[in-house]
C-alpha positions as CSV (number, residue, x, y, z in Angstrom):
1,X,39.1,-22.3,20.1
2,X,39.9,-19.8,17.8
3,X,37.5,-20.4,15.6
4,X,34.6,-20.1,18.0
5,X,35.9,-16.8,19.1
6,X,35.8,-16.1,15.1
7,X,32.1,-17.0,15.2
8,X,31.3,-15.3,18.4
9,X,32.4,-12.2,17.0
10,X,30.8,-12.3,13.6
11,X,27.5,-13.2,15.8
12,X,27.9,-9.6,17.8
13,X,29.5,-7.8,15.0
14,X,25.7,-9.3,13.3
15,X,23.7,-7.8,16.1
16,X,24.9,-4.7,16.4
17,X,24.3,-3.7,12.9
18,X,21.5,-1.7,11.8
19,X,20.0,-0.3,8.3
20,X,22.0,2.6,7.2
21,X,18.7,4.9,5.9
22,X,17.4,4.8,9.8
23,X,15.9,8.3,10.1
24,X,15.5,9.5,14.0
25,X,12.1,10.8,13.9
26,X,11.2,11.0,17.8
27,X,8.5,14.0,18.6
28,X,6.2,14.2,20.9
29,X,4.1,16.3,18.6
30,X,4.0,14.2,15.6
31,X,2.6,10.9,15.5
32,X,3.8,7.9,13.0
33,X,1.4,7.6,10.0
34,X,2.0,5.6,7.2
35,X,3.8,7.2,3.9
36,X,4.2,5.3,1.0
37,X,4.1,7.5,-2.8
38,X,5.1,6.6,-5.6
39,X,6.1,9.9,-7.6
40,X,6.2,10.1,-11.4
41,X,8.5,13.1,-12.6
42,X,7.0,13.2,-16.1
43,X,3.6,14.3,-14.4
44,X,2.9,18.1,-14.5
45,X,2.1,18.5,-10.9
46,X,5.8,16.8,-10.3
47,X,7.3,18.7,-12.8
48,X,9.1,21.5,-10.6
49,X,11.6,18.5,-8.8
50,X,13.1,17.9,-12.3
51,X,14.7,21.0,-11.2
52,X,17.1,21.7,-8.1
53,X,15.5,23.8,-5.0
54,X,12.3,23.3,-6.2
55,X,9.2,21.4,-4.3
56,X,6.2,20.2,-4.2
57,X,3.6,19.4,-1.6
58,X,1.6,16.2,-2.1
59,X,-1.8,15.5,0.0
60,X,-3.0,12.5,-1.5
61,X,-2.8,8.7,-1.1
62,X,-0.4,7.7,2.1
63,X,0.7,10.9,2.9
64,X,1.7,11.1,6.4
65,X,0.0,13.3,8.8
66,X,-0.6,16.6,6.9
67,X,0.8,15.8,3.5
68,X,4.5,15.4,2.3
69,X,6.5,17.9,0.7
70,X,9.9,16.6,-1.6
71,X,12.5,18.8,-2.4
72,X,15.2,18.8,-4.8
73,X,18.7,19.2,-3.2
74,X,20.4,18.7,-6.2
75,X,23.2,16.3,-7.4
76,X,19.7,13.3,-7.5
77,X,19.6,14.3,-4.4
78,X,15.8,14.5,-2.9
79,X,14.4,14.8,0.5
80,X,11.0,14.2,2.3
81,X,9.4,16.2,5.1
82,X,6.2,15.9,6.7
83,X,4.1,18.9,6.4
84,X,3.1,19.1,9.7
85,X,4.6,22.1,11.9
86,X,7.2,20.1,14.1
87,X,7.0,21.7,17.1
88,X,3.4,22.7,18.0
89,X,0.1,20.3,18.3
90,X,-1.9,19.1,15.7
91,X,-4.3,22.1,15.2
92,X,-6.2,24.1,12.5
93,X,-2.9,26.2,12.0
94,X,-0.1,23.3,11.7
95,X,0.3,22.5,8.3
96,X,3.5,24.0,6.6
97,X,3.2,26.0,3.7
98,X,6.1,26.2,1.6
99,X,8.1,29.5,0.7
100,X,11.0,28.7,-1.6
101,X,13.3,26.6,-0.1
102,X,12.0,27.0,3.4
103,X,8.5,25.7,4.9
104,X,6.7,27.7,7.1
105,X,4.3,26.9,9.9
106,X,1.4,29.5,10.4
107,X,1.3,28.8,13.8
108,X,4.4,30.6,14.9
109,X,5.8,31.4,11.8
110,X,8.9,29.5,12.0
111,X,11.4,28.7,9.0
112,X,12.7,25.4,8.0
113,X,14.8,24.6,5.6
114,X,14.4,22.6,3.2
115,X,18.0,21.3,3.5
116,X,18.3,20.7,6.8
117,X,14.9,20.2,8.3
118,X,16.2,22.6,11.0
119,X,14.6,26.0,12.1
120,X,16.9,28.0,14.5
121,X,15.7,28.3,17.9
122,X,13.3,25.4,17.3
123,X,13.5,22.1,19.3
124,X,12.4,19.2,16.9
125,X,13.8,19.0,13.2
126,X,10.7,18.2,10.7
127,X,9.4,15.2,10.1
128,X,11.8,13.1,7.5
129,X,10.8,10.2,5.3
130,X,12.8,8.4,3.0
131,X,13.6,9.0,-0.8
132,X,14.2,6.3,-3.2
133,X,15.5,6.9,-6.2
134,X,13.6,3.8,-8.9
135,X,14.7,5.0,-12.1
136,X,15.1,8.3,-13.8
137,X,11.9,9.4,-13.6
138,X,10.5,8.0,-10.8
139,X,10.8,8.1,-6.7
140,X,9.4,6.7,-4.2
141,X,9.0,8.3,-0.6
142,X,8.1,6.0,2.6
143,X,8.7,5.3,6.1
């Protein structure tokens, strides 16, 4: 007896796990599109994330809806956003640019930080991917 009620809670202790790098990315806004880069450090354009509160925006291969910008938060610490203005429809104007350590979307001139993903006053966070440290000189951001 007891040890079926051992293996009955193993089997629910089982299912209510889940992966610990889930990101909640729900927005009516943004649609899901596929990210998958593979960032070398040692290239020039990539350069600036050897170096914290720097970024870079990258609008090439899988990236996302309007392009993907990493940032440096220091301590190997990087962070992926989706360059797309969270909180408006796609248009000719929603595509963040970036400003230092904040991105800013043209179409209402909001601020979001680059730590956070947060602007204040703004509903929806940005867009977050993951960041995968592979070696020293190499990350790789996906969804």
């Amino acid at each position: 007896m007891k040890k079926n009620f051992l293996y009955l809670f193993l089997y629910f202790l089982l299912l209510s796990c889940n992966k610990d790098d889930s990101i909640n990315n729900n927005n009516p806004y943004l649609p899901d599109y596929p990210v998958d880069l593979t960032i070398n450090l040692n290239l020039p354009q990539y350069n600036n994330l050897q170096f914290v509160s720097n970024s870079v925006y990258i609008n090439s291969g899988i990236a996302g809806i309007r392009g993907v910008f990493v940032f440096n938060a220091g301590s190997n610490n990087y962070v992926a956003f989706d360059a797309a203005c969270p909180n408006q429809s796609l248009s000719n104007c929603s595509t963040m640019t970036i400003n230092g350590i904040k991105a800013v979307c043209a179409c209402d001139d909001a601020e979001y930080s680059f730590f956070t993903g947060q602007a204040p006053g703004k509903e929806y966070p940005m867009k977050q991917y993951r960041v995968q440290q592979v070696n020293a000189s190499t990350l790789r951001v996906y969804n």
